[in-house]
N, C-alpha and C positions, 0 to 999 in steps of 0.2 A: 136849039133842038126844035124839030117840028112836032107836030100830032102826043104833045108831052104834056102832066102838067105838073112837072119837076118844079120846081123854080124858076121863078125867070131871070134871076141876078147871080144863078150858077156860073163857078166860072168854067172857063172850057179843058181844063184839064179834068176836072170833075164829070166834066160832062160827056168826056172821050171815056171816064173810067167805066163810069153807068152803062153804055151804050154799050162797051166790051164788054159788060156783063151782062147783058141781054137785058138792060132794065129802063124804061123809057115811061114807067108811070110813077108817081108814090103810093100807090096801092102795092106793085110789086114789092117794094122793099121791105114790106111785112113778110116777104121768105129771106129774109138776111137777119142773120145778130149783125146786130152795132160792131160786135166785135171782129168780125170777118170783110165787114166793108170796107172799117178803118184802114185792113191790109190793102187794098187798091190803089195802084199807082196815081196818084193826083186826087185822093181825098183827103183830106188835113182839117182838121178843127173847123175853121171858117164851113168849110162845105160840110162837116157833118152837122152843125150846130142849123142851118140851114133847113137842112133833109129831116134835124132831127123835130124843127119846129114845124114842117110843112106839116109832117105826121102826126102831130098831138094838136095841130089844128082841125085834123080830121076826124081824130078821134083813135087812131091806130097809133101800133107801137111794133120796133120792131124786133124778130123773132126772138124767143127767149130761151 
């Protein structure tokens, strides 16, 4: 992914999923529960555990 700062070891089924959902930063994913992203075609354990450390690297969490 370009102009992103998702992950960079995303893999690209995850990364096709984000992008369908209009999501191309990790700041965005603080308008998502965990529990709603999970449902996206091509996010699985690996890629939430990922997305879920980019986020508490940051200091955010997401929606509750």
């Amino acid at each position: 992914m370009q102009n992103t700062n998702l992950p960079s070891r995303l893999g690209k089924p995850a990364e096709r999923a984000l992008t369908s959902a209009g999501i191309s930063s990790i700041e965005q994913l603080t308008d998502w529960r965990e529990s709603d992203l999970k449902k996206l075609h091509g996010i699985g354990p690996k890629a939430m555990g990922q997305l879920l450390a980019a986020l508490q690297e940051r200091g955010l969490t997401f929606k509750k």
